[in-house]
C-alpha positions in Angstrom: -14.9 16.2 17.3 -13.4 12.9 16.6 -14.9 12.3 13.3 -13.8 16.3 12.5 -10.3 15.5 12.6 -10.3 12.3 11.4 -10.6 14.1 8.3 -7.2 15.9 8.3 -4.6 13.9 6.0 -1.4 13.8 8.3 0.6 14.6 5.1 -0.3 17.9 4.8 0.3 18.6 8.5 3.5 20.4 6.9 3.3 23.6 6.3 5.6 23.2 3.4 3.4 20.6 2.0 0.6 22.6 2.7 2.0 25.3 0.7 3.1 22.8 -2.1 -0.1 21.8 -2.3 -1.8 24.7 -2.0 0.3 26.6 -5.0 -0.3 23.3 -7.3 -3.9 23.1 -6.4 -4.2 26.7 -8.2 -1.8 26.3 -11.0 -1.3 24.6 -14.0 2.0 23.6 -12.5 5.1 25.2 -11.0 8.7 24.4 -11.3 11.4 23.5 -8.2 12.7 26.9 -8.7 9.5 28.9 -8.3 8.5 27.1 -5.0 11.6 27.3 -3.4 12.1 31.0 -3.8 8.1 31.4 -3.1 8.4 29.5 0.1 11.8 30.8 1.0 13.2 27.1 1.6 16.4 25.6 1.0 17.2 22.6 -2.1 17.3 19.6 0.7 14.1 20.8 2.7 11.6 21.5 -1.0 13.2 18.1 -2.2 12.6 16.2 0.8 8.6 16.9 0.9 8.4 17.2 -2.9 9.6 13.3 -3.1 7.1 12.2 -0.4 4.4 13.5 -2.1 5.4 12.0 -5.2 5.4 9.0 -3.5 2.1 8.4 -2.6 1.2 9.6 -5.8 -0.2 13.2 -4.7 2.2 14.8 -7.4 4.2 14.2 -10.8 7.4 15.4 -12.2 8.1 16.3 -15.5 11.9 16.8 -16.1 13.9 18.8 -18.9 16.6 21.0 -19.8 15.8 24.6 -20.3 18.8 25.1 -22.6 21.2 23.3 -20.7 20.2 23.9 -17.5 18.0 21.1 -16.0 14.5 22.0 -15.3 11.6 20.4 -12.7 7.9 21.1 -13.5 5.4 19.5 -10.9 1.9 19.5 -11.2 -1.2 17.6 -8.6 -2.2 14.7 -9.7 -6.1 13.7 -9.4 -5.7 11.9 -6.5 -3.3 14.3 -5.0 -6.4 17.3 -5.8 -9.1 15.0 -4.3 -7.0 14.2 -1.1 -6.0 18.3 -0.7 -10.2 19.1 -1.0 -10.8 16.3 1.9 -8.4 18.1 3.9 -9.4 21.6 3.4 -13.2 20.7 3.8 -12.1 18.7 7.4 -10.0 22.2 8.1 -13.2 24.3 6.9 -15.3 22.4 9.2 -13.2 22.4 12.1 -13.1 26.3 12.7 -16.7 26.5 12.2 
């Protein structure tokens, strides 16, 4: 059992990160906007796991203005969708 969880990746223990995660790992990318009202979360709480993904490198940032309003596109990085499989194969093996 040990070994089982050993395979979880504390950093998605969230379940916002887990949602981030999950809703980059299926599109192209998704913008600050689109996740906060899809989760139902508030500016501070998206931000906060948003940056510590980005720190270890899980996802990127692209910033603009949409006309002038500004604009923040993420998408998972290759090391981000690699670490996400791990821990959805260490989940998948877990319930069975």
């Amino acid at each position: 059992m040990d070994n089982i969880i050993s395979g979880l990746n504390k950093l998605f223990e969230s379940r916002v990160r887990l949602g981030i995660m999950s809703i980059l790992s299926v599109n192209e990318s998704a913008d600050f906007n689109g996740m906060k009202e899809l989760m139902q979360l508030t500016d501070g709480n998206l931000a906060s796991h948003l940056k510590a993904l980005e720190a270890v490198g899980y996802i990127v940032s692209t910033k603009q203005f949409v006309g002038r309003k500004p604009n923040t596109t993420y998408t998972i990085t290759e090391e981000g969708r690699r670490q996400f499989r791990a821990h959805i194969d260490a989940l998948e093996q877990l319930l069975r």
